[in-house]
SEZA-487932 format. One record per atom (N, C-alpha, C, O, CB): chain; x, y, z. Coordinates in Angstrom, 1 decimal. Glycine has a CB too. Layout:
<pts>
{cadena=A c1=X c2=Y c3=Z}
...
</pts>
This chain:
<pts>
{cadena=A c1=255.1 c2=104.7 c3=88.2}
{cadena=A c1=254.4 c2=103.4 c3=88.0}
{cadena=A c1=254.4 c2=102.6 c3=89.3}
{cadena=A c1=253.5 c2=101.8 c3=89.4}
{cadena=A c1=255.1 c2=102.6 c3=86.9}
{cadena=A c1=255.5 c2=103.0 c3=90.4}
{cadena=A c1=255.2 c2=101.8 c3=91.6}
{cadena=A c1=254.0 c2=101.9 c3=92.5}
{cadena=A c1=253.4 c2=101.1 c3=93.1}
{cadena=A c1=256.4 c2=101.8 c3=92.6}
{cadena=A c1=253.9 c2=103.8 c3=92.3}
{cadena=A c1=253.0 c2=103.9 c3=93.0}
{cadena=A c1=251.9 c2=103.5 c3=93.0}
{cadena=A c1=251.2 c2=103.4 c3=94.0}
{cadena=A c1=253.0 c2=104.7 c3=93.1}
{cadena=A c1=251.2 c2=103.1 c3=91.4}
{cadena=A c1=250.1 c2=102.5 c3=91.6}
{cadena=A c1=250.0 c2=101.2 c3=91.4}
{cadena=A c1=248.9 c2=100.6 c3=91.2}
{cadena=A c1=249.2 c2=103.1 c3=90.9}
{cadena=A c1=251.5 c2=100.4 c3=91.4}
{cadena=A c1=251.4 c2=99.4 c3=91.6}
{cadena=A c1=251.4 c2=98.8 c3=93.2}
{cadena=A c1=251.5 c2=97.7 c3=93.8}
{cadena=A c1=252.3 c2=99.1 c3=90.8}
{cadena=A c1=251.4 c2=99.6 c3=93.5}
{cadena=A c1=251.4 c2=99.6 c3=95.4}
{cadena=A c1=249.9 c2=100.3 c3=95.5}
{cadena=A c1=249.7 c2=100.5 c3=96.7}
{cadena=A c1=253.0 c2=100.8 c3=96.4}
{cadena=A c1=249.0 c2=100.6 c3=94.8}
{cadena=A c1=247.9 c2=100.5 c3=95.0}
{cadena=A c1=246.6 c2=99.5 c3=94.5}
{cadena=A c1=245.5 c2=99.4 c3=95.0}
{cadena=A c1=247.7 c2=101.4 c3=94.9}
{cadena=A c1=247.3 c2=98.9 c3=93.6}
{cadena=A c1=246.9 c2=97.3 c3=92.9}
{cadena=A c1=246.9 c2=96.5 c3=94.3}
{cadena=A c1=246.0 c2=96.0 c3=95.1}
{cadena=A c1=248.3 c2=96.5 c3=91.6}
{cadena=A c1=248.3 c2=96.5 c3=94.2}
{cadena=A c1=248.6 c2=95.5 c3=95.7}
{cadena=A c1=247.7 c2=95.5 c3=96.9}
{cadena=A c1=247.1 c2=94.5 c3=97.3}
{cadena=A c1=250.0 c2=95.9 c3=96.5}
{cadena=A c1=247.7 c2=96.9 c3=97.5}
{cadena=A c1=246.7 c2=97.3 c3=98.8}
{cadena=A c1=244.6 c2=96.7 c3=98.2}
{cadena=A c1=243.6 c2=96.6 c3=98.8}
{cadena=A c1=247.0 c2=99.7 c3=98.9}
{cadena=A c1=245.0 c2=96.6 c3=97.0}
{cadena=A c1=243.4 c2=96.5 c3=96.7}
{cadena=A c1=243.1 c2=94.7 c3=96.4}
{cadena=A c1=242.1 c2=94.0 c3=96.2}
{cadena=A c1=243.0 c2=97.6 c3=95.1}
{cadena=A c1=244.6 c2=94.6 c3=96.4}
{cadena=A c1=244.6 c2=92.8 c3=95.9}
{cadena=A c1=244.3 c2=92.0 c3=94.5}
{cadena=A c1=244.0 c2=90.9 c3=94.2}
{cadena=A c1=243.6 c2=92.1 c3=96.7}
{cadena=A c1=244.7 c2=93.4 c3=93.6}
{cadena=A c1=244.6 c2=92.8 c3=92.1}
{cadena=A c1=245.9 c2=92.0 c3=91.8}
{cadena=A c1=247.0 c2=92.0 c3=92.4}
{cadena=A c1=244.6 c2=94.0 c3=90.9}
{cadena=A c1=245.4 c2=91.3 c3=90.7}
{cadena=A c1=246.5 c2=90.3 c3=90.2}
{cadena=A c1=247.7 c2=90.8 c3=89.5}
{cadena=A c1=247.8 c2=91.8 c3=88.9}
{cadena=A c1=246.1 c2=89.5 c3=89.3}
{cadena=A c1=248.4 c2=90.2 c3=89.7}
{cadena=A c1=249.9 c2=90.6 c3=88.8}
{cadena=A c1=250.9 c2=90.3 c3=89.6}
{cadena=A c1=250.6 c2=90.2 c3=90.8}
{cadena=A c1=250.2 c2=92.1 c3=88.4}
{cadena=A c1=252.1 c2=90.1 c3=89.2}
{cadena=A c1=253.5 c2=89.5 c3=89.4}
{cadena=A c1=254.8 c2=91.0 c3=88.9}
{cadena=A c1=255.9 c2=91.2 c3=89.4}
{cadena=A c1=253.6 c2=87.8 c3=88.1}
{cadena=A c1=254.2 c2=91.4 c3=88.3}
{cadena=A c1=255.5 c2=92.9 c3=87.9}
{cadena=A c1=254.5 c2=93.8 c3=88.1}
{cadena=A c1=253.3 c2=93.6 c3=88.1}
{cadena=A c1=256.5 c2=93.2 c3=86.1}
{cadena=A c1=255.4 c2=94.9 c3=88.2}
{cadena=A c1=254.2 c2=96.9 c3=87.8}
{cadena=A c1=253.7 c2=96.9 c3=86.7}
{cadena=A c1=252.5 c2=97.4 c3=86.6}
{cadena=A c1=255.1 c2=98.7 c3=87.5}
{cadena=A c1=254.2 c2=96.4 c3=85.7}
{cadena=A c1=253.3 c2=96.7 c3=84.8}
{cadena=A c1=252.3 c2=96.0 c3=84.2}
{cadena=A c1=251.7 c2=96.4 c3=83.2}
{cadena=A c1=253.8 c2=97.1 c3=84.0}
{cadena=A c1=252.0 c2=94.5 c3=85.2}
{cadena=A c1=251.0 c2=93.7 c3=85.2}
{cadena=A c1=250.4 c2=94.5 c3=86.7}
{cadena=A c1=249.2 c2=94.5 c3=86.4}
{cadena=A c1=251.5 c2=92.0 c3=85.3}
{cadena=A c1=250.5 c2=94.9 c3=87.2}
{cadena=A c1=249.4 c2=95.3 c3=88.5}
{cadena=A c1=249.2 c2=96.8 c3=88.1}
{cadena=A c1=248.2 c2=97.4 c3=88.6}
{cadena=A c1=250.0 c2=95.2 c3=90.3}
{cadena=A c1=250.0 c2=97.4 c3=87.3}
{cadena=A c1=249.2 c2=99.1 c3=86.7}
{cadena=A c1=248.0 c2=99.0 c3=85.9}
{cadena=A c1=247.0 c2=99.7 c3=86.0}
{cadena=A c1=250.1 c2=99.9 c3=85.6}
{cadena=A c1=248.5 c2=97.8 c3=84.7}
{cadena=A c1=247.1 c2=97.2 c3=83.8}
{cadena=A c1=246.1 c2=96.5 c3=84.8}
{cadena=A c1=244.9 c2=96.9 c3=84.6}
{cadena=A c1=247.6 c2=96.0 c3=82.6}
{cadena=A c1=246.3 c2=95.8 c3=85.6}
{cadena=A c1=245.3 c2=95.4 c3=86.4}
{cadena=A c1=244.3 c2=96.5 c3=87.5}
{cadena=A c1=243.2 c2=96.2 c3=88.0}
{cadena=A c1=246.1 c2=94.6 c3=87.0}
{cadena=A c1=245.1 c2=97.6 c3=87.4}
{cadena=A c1=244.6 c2=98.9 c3=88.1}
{cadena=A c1=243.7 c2=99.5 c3=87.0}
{cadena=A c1=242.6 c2=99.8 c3=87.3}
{cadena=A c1=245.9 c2=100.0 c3=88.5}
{cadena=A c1=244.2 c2=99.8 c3=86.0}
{cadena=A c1=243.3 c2=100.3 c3=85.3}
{cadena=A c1=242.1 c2=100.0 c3=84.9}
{cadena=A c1=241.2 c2=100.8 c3=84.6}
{cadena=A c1=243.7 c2=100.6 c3=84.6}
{cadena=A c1=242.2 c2=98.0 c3=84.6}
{cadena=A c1=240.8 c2=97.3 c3=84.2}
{cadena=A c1=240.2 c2=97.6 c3=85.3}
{cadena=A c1=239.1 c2=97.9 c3=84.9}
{cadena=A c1=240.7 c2=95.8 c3=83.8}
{cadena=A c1=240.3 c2=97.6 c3=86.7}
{cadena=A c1=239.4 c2=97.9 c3=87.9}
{cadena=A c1=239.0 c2=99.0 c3=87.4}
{cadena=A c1=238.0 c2=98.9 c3=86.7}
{cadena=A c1=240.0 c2=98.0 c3=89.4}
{cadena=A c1=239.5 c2=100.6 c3=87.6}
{cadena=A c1=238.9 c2=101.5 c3=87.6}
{cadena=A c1=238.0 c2=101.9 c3=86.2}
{cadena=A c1=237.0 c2=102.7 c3=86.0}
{cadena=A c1=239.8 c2=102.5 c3=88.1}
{cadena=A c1=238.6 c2=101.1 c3=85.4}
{cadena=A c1=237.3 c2=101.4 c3=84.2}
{cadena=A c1=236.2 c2=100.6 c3=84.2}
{cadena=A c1=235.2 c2=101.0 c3=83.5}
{cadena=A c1=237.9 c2=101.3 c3=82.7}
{cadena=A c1=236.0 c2=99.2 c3=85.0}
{cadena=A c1=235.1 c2=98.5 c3=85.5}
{cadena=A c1=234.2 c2=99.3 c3=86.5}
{cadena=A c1=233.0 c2=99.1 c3=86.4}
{cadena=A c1=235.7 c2=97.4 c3=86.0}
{cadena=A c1=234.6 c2=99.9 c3=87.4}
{cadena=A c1=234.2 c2=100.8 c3=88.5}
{cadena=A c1=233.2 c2=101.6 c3=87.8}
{cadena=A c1=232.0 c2=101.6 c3=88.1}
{cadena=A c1=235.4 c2=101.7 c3=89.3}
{cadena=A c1=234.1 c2=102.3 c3=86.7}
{cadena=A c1=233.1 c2=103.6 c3=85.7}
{cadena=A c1=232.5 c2=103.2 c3=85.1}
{cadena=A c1=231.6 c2=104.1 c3=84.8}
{cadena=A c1=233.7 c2=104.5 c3=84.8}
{cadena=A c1=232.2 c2=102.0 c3=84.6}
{cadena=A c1=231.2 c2=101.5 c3=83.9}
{cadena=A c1=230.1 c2=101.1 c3=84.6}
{cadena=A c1=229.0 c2=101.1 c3=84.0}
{cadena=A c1=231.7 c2=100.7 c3=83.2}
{cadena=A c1=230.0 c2=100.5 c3=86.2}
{cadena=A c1=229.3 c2=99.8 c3=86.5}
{cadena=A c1=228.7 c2=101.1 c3=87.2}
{cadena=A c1=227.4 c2=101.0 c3=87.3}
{cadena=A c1=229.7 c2=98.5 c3=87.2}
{cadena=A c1=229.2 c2=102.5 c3=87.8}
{cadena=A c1=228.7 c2=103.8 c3=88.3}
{cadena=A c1=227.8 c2=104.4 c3=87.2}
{cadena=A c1=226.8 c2=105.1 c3=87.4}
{cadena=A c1=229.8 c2=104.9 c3=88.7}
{cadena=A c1=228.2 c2=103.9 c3=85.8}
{cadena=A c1=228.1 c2=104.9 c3=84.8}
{cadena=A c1=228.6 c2=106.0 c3=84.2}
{cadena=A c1=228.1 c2=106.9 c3=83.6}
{cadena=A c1=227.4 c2=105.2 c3=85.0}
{cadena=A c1=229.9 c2=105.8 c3=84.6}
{cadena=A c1=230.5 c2=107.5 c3=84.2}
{cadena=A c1=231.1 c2=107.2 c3=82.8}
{cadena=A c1=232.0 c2=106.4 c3=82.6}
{cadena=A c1=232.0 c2=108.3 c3=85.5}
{cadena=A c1=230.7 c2=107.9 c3=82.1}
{cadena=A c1=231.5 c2=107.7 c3=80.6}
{cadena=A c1=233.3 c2=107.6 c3=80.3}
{cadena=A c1=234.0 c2=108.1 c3=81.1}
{cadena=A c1=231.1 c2=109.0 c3=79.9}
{cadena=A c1=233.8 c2=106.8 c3=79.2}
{cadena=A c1=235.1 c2=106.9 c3=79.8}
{cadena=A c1=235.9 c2=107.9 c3=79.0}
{cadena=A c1=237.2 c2=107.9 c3=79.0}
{cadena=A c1=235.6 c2=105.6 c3=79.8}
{cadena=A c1=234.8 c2=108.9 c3=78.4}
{cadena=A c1=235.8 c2=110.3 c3=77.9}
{cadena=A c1=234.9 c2=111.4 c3=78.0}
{cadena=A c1=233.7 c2=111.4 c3=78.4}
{cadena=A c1=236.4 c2=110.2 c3=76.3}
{cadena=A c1=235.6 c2=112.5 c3=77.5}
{cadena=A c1=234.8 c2=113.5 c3=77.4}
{cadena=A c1=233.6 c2=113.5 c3=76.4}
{cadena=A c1=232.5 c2=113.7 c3=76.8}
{cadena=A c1=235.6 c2=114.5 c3=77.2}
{cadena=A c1=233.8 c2=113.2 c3=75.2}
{cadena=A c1=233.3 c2=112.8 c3=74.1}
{cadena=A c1=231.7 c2=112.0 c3=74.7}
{cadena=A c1=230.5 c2=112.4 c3=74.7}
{cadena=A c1=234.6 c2=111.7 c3=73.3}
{cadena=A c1=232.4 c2=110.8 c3=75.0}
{cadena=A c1=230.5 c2=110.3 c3=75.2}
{cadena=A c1=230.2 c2=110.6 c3=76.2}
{cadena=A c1=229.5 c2=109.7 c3=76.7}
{cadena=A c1=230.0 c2=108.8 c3=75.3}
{cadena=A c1=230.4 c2=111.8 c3=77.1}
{cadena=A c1=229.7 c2=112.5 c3=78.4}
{cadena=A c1=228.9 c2=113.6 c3=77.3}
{cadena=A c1=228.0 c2=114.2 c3=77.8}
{cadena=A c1=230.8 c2=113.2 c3=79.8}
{cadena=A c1=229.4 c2=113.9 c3=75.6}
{cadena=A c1=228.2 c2=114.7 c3=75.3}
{cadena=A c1=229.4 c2=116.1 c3=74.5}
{cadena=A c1=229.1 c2=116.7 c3=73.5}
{cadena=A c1=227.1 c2=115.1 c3=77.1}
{cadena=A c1=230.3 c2=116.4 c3=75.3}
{cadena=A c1=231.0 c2=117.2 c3=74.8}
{cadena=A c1=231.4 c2=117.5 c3=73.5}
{cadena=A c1=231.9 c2=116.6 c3=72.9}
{cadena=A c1=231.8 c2=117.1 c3=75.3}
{cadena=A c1=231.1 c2=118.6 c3=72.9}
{cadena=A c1=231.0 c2=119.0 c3=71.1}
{cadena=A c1=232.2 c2=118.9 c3=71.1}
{cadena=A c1=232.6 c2=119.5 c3=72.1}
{cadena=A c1=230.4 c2=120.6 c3=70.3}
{cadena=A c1=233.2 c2=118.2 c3=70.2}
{cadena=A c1=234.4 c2=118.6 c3=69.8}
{cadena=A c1=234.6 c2=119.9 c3=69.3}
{cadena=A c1=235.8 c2=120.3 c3=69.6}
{cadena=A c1=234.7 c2=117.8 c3=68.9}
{cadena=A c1=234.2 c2=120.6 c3=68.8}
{cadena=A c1=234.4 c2=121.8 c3=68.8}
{cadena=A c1=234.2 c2=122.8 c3=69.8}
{cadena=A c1=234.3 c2=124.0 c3=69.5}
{cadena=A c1=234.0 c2=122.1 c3=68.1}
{cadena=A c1=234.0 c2=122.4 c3=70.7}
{cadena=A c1=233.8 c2=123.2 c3=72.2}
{cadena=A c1=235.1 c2=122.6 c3=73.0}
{cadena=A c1=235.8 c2=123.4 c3=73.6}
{cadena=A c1=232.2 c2=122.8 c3=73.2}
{cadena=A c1=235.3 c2=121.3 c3=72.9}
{cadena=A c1=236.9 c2=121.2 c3=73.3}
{cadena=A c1=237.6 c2=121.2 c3=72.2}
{cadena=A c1=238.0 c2=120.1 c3=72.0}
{cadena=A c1=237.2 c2=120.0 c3=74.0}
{cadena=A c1=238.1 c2=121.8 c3=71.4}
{cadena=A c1=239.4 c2=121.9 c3=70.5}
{cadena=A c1=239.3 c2=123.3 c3=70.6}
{cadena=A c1=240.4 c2=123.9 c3=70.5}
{cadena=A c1=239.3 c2=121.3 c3=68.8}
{cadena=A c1=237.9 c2=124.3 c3=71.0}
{cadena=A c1=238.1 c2=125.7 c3=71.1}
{cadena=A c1=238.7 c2=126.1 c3=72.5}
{cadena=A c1=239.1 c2=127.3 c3=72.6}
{cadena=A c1=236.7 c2=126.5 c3=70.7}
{cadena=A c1=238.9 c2=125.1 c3=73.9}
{cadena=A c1=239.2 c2=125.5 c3=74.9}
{cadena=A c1=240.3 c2=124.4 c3=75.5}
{cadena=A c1=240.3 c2=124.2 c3=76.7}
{cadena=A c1=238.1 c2=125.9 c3=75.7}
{cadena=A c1=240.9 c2=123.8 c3=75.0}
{cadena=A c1=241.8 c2=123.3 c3=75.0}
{cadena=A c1=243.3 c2=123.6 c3=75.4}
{cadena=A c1=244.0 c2=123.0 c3=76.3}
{cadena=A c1=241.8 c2=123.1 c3=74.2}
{cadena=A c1=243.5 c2=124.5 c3=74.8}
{cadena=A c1=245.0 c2=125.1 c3=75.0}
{cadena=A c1=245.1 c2=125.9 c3=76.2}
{cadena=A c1=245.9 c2=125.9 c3=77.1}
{cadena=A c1=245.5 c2=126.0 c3=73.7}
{cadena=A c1=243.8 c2=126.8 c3=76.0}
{cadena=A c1=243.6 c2=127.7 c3=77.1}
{cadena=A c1=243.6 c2=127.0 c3=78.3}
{cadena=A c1=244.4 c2=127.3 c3=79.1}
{cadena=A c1=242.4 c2=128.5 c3=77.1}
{cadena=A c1=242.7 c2=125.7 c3=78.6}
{cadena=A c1=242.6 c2=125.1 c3=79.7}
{cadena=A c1=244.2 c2=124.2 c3=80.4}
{cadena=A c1=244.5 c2=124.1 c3=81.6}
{cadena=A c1=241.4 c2=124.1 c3=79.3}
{cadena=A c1=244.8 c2=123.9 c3=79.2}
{cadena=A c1=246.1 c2=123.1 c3=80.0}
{cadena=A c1=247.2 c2=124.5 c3=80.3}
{cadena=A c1=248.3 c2=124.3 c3=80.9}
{cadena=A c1=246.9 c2=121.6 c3=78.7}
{cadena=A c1=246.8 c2=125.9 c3=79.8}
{cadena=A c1=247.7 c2=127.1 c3=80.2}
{cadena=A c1=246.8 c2=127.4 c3=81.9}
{cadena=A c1=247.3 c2=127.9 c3=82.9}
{cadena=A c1=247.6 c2=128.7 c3=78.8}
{cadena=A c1=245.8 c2=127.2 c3=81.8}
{cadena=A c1=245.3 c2=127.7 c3=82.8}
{cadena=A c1=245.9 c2=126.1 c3=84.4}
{cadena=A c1=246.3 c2=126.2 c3=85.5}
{cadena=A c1=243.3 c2=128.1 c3=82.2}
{cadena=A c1=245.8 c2=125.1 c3=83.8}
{cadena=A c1=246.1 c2=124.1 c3=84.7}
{cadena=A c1=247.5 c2=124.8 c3=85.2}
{cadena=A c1=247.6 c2=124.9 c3=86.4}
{cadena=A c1=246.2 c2=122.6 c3=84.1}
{cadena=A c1=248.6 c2=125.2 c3=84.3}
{cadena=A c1=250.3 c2=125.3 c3=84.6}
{cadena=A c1=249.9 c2=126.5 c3=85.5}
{cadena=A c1=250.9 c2=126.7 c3=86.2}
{cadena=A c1=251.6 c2=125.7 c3=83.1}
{cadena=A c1=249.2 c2=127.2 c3=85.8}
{cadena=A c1=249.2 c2=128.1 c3=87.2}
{cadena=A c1=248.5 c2=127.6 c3=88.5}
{cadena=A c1=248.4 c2=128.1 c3=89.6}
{cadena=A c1=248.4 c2=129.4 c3=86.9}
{cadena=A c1=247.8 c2=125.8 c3=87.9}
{cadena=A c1=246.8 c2=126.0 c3=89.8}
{cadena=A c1=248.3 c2=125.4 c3=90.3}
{cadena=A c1=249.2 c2=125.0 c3=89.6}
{cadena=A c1=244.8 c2=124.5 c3=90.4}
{cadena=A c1=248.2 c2=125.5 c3=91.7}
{cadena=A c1=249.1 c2=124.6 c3=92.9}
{cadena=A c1=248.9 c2=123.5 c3=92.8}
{cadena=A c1=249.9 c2=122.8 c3=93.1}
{cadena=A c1=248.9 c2=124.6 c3=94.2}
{cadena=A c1=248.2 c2=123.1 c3=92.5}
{cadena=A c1=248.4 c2=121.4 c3=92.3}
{cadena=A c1=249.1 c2=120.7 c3=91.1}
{cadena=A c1=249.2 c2=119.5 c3=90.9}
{cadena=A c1=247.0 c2=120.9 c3=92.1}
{cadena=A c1=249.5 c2=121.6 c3=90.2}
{cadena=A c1=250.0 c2=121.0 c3=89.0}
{cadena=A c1=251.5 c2=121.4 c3=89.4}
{cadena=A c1=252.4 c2=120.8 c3=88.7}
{cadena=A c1=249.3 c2=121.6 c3=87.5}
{cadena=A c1=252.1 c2=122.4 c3=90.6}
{cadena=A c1=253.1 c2=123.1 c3=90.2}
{cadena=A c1=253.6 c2=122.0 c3=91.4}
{cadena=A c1=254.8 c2=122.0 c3=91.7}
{cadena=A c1=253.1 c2=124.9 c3=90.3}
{cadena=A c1=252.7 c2=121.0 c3=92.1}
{cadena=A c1=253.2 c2=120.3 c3=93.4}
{cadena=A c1=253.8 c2=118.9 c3=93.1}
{cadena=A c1=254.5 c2=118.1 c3=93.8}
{cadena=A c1=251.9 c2=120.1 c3=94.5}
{cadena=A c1=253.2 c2=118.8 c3=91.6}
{cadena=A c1=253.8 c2=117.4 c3=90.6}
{cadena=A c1=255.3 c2=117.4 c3=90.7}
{cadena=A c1=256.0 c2=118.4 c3=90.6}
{cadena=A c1=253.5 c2=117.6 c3=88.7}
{cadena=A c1=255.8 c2=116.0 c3=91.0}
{cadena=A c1=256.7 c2=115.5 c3=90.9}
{cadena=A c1=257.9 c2=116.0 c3=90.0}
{cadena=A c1=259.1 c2=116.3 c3=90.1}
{cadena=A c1=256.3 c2=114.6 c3=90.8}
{cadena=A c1=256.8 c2=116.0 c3=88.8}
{cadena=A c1=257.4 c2=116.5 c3=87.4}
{cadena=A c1=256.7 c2=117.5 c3=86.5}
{cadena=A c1=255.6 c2=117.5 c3=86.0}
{cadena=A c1=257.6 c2=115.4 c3=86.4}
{cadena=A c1=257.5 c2=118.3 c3=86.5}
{cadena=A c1=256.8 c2=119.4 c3=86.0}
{cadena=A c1=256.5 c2=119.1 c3=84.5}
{cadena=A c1=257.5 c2=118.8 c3=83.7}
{cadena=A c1=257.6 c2=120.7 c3=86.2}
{cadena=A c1=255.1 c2=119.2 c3=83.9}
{cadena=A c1=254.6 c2=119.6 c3=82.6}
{cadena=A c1=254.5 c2=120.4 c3=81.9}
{cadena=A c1=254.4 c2=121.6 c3=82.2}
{cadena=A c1=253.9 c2=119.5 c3=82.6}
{cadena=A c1=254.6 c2=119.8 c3=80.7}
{cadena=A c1=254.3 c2=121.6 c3=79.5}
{cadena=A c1=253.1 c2=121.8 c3=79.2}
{cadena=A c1=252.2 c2=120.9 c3=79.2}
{cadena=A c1=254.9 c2=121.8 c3=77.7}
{cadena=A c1=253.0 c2=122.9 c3=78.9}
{cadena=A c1=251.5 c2=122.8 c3=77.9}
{cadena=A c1=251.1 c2=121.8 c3=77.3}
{cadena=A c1=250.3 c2=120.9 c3=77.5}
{cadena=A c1=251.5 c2=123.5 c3=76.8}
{cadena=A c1=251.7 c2=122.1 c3=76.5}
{cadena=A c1=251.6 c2=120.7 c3=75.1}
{cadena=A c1=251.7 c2=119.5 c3=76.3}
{cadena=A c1=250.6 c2=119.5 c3=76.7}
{cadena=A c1=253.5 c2=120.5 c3=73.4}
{cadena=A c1=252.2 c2=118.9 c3=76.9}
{cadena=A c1=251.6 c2=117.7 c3=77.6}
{cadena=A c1=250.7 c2=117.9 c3=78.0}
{cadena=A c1=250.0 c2=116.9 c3=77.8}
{cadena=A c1=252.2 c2=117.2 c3=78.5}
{cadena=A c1=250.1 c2=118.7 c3=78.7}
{cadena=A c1=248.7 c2=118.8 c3=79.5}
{cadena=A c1=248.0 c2=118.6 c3=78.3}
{cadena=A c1=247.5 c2=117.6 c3=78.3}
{cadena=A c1=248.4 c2=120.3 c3=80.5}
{cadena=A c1=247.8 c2=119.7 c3=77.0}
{cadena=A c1=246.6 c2=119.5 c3=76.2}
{cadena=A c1=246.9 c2=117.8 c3=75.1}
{cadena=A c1=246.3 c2=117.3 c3=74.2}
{cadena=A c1=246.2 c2=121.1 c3=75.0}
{cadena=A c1=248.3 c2=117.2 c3=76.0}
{cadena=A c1=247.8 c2=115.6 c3=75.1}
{cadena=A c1=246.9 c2=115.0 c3=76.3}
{cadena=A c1=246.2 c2=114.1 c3=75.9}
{cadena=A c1=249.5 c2=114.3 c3=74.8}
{cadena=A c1=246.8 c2=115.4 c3=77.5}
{cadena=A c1=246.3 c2=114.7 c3=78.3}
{cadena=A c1=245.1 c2=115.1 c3=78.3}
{cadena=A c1=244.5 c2=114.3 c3=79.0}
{cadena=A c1=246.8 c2=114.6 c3=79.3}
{cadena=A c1=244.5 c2=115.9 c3=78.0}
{cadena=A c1=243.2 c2=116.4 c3=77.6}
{cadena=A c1=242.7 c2=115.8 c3=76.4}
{cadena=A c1=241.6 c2=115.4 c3=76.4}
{cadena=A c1=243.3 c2=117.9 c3=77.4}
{cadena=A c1=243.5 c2=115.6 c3=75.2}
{cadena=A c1=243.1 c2=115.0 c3=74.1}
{cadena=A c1=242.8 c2=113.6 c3=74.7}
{cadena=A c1=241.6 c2=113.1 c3=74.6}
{cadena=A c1=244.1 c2=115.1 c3=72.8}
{cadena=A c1=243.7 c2=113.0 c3=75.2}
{cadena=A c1=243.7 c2=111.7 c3=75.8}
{cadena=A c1=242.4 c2=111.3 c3=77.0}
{cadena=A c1=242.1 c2=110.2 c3=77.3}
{cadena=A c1=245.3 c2=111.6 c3=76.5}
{cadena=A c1=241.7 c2=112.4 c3=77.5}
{cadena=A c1=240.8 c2=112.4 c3=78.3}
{cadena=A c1=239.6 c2=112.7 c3=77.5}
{cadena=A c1=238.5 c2=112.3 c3=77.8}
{cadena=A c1=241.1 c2=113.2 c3=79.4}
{cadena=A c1=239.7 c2=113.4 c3=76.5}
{cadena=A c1=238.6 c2=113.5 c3=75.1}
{cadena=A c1=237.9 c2=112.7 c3=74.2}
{cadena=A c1=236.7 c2=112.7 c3=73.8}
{cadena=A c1=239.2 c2=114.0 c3=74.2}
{cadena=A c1=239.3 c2=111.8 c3=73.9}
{cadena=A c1=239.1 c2=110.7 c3=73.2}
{cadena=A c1=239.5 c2=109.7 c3=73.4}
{cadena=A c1=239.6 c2=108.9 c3=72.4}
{cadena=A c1=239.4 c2=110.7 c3=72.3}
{cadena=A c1=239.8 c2=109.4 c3=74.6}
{cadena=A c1=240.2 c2=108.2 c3=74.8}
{cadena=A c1=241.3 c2=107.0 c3=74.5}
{cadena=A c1=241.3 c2=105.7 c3=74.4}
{cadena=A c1=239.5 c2=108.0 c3=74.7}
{cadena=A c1=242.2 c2=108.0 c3=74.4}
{cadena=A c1=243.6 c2=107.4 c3=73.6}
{cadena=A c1=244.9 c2=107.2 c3=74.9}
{cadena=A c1=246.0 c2=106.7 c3=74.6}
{cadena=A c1=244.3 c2=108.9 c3=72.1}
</pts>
């Protein structure tokens, strides 16, 4: 969490603690996506739920092999990767 409270800071959003300048990070970048236009899930970019519930699991097994996931701080499971996929799906 500091870390992107130290990028709140560098950008000059408001807040007094991390977890007032993380929330303040996030209303920026979902302001950003809205004003580019990028949808803020998979879902209203168009994606069939059933095209992601059928490649789901496969996809967060396939993430636990790139290098970039194995360079994380903290290593993930499956099942966390496909909550973060659901969470990028639907927006939870």
């Amino acid at each position: 969490m500091a870390r992107y409270a130290d990028i709140a800071r560098c950008l000059g959003l408001p807040g007094t603690t991390d977890s007032d300048l993380v929330s303040a990070l996030m209303d920026a970048v979902s302001k950003l996506m809205a004003t580019v236009g990028i949808p803020p899930t998979f879902k209203e970019l168009g994606m069939p739920e059933d095209k992601f519930l059928a490649v789901v699991k496969t996809s967060a097994e396939a993430a636990m092999g790139d290098p970039c996931t194995t360079m994380n701080p903290r290593q993930p499971t499956v099942e966390e990767l496909v909550d973060v996929y659901r969470a990028a799906y639907y927006g939870k």
